[in-house]
N, C-alpha and C positions, 0 to 999 in steps of 0.2 A: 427719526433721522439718525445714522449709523453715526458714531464718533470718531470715525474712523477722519484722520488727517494726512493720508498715508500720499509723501511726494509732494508735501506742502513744504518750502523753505520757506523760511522764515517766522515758524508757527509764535502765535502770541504777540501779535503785534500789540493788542489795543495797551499790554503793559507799561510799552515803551513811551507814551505821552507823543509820539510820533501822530500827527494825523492821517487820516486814513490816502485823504487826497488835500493838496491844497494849490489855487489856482490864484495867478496875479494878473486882471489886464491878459486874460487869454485874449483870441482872436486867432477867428479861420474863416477867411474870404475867397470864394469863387467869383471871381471874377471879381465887377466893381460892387459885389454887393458881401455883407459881412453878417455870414450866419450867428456867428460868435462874434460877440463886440465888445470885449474888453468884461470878462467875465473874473469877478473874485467869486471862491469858494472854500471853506474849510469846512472837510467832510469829518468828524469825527471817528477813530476807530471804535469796533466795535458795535454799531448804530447802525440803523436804515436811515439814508437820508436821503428824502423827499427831492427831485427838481420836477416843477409843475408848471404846465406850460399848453399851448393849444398849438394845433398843428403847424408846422411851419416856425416852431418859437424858436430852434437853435436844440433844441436837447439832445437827438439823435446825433448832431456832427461834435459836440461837448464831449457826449459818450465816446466817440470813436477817437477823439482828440486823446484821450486820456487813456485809451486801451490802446495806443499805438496806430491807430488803422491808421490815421491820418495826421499829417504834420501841419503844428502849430504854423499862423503866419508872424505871431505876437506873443509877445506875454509871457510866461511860465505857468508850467503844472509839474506838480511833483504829486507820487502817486506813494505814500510810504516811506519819503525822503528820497524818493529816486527821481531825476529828470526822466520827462516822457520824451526825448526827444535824446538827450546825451547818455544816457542808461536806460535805453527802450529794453534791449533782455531783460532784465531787472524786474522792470516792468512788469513784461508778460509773465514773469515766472509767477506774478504775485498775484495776477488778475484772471476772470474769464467772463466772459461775453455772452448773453441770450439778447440777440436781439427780437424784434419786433415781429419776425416770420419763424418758424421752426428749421433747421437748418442739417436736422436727420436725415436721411435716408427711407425714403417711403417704401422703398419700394423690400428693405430688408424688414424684420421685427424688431420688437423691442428690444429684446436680448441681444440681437446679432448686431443693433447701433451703439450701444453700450458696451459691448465685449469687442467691437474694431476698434473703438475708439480710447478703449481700455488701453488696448496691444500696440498702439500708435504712440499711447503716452509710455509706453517702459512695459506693462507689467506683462507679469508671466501669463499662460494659457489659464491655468487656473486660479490666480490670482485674478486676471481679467471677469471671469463669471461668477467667481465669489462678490465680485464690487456690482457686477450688472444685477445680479441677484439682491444682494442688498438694498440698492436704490429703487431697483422697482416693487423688489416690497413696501419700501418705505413710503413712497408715493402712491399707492394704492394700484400696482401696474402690474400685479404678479400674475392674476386672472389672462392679461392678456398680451402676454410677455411672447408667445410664438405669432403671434396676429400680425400679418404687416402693418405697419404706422401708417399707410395711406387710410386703413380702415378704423383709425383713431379720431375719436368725435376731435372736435379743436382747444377741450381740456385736457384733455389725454397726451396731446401735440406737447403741448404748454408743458406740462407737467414733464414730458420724454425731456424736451428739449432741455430744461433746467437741469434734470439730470445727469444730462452730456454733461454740464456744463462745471457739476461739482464732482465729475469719477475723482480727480483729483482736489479735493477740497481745496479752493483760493481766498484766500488771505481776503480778495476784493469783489466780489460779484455785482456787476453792471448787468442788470435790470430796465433793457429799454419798453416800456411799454408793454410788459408781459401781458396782460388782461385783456388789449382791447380787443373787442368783439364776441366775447367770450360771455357764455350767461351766464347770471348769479351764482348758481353753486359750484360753477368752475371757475369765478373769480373768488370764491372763500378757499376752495381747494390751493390756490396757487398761495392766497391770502396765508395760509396754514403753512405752508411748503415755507415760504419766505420767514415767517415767524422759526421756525424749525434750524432753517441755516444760519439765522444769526443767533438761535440759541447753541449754537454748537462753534460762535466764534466769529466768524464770517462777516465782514462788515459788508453794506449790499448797500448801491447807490442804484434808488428808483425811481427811471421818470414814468409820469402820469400825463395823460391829461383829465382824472377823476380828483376831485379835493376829498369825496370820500374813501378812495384808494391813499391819500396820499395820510388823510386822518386818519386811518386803521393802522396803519404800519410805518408811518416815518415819529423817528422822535425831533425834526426839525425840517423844515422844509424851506428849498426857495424857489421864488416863482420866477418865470423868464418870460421876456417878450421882446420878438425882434430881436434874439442874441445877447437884450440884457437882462442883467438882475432887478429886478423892479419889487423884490421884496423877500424877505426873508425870518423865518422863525418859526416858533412852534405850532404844531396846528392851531390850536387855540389863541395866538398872539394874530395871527391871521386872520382868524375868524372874526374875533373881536374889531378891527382894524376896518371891519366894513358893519358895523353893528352889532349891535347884541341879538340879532334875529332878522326875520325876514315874513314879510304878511303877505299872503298868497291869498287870492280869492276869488269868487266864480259869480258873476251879476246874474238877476233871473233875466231882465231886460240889457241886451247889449247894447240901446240907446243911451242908458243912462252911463255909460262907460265915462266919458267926460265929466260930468257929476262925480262920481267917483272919484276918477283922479285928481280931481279939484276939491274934495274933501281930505282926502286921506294926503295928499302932497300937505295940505294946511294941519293937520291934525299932528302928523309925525315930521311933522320938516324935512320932508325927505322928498328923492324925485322916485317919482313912481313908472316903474317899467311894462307897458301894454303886451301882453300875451299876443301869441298867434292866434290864438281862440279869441274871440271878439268877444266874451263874454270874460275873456285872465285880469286879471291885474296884480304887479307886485312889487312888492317897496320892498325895503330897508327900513330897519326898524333902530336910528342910534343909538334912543335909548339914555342910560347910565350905566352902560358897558357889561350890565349885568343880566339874568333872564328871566329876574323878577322885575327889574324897569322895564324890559321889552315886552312882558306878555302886561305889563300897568297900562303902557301907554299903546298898544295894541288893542284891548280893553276900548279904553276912552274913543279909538278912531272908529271903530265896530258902533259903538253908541253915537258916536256922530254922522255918521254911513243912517243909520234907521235914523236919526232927528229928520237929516235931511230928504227921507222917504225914499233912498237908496235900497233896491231888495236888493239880498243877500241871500246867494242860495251858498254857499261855502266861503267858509274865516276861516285858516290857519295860521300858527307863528310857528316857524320853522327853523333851522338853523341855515346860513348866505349858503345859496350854492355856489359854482367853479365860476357860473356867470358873473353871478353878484359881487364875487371877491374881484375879476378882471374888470369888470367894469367899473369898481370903484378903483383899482389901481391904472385902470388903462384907456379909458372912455371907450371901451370895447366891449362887449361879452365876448367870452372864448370860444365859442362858437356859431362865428359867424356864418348866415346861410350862404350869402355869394360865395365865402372862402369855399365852405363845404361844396359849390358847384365848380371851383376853380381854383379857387384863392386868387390873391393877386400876384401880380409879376415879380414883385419881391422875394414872395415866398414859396414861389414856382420854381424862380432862377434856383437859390439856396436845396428846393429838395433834388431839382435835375444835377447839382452839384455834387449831392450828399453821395446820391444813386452813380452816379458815375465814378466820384473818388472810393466809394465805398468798395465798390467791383475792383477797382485796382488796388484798393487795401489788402481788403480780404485776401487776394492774389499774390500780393507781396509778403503777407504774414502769416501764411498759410504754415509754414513750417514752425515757427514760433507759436500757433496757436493749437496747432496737434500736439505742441507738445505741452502748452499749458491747460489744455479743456480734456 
């Protein structure tokens, strides 16, 4: 990644002890429903910090709350020590925005979205293709730099669009969901990108809805649900917070499923969560917080599965996944199938809200944000 900081004010924040962002009792309501509900945060400079959360949780209107797209109805946030709402330029000069779709130009190349967007923000002609050139080396994009972006797999998107987004290196980079949908080694590619830009300074606030996204690259994370904070800290404080592990298993016979779950509930004192596969089952393993007690007493429930003449075609102990941390914080798994076919009305209204304000954001801040991306 180029060290180039060129058109950054304010370079070298994380010195100043200034946090990167810090929010009081935010809150942003469409209508009578409250995507943001009175949200505390302090983002540290210098750091990736984690907000983790399932569809519909509030991340995406938090982001925009804080990049200016959209006006608080509550609260405070200060973005650098500047109000986002009474010093929004300020703001923008310090921050830039990849959200959730790529926001390029398909229809030009790589080079030619990098080089307008160069020339929109100040710089010279050839100053412009010196930075589009850099970046898409730096990213691995230089192979296909004359190619239109419509003929870019959706890592390639991912990767342009982040791009845009640091021609002018910002102080702050909001990261909404860059990954999703994206396969493994185009979510390591961005995984790399993102390690890259905060090694060169850049503080990057990123939501997820992956706990292994959010454990690869945040050094503190918080979780949201329904527009609150329902938990926060380091990955590992997280983790722990719902066990020291997790027992995954696969029955030969699916009648004995019950069986099962009536041993291993007794064995690990824990509630045990039935698969979609009729033959799944999976606890939480409490433990003693550690993953020599977890894989002891995982051990013991395995031995009492076979006393009880329970077959076992597959034992694992794993580390909670996104489910298992939500549903211990929220008597939910994070991804719920009806959500997935719908969601409910709550979180329906909130994203018709997001999508609408957002369209008149983006509209409103169009000039402030060519000039800060």
């Amino acid at each position: 990644m180029p060290a180039d900081r060129t058109g950054t004010p304010g370079t070298g924040p994380q010195g100043t002890g200034t946090p990167a962002v810090e929010t009081s009792g935010l809150v942003k309501a469409f209508g009578d429903n409250r995507a943001v509900d009175g949200i505390d945060l302090r983002v540290p400079a210098g750091s990736v910090y984690g907000v983790l959360g399932p569809n519909g949780a509030g991340k995406t209107t938090a982001v925009k709350v804080l990049a200016t797209l959209l006006r608080p109805d509550g609260g405070q946030a200060q973005v650098f020590g500047h109000d986002v709402v009474g010093e929004a330029e300020a703001v923008r000069a310090r921050v830039s925005l990849t959200g959730q779709y790529a926001s390029v130009d398909e229809d030009l190349t790589g080079t030619e979205n990098l080089v307008l967007l160069a020339r929109l923000l100040g710089h010279s002609k050839p100053a412009a293709r010196k930075r589009a050139d850099q970046l898409l080396e730096a990213f691995g994009l230089a192979d296909a730099a004359r190619r239109q972006v419509k003929q870019y797999s959706g890592g390639m998107r991912r990767r342009i669009d982040i791009a845009a987004s640091i021609l002018n290196t910002p102080d702050l980079l909001f990261l909404d969901e860059p990954t999703t949908g994206l396969d493994p080694r185009s979510r390591n590619q961005v995984w790399d990108i993102v390690r890259a830009v905060v090694a060169q300074g850049t503080t990057v606030l990123l939501t997820t809805q992956y706990l292994d996204e959010a454990d690869q690259l945040a050094g503190r994370i918080a979780v949201i649900d329904h527009g609150r904070v329902i938990a926060e800290g380091t990955p590992g404080q997280l983790k722990s917070s719902v066990g020291a592990g997790s027992v995954h298993l696969r029955l030969r016979d699916a009648g004995q499923r019950e069986e099962a779950r009536k041993v291993l509930s007794q064995s690990l004192a824990a509630q045990v969560q039935p698969g979609s596969d009729p033959v799944a089952l999976t606890a939480r393993v409490p433990g003693d917080g550690t993953e020599s007690g977890a894989a002891e007493q995982a051990a013991r429930a395995l031995a009492e599965l076979t006393r009880s003449g329970v077959a076992v075609d597959h034992f694992s102990l794993g580390q909670p996944s996104l489910d298992e941390v939500f549903l211990a914080l929220t008597d939910h798994p994070a991804h719920d199938p009806e959500q997935d076919a719908g969601h409910d009305s709550t979180h329906e209204a909130a994203r018709d809200g997001n999508r609408d304000a957002a369209h008149d954001g983006n509209r409103a801040a169009a000039p402030a944000e060519e000039r800060t991306r």
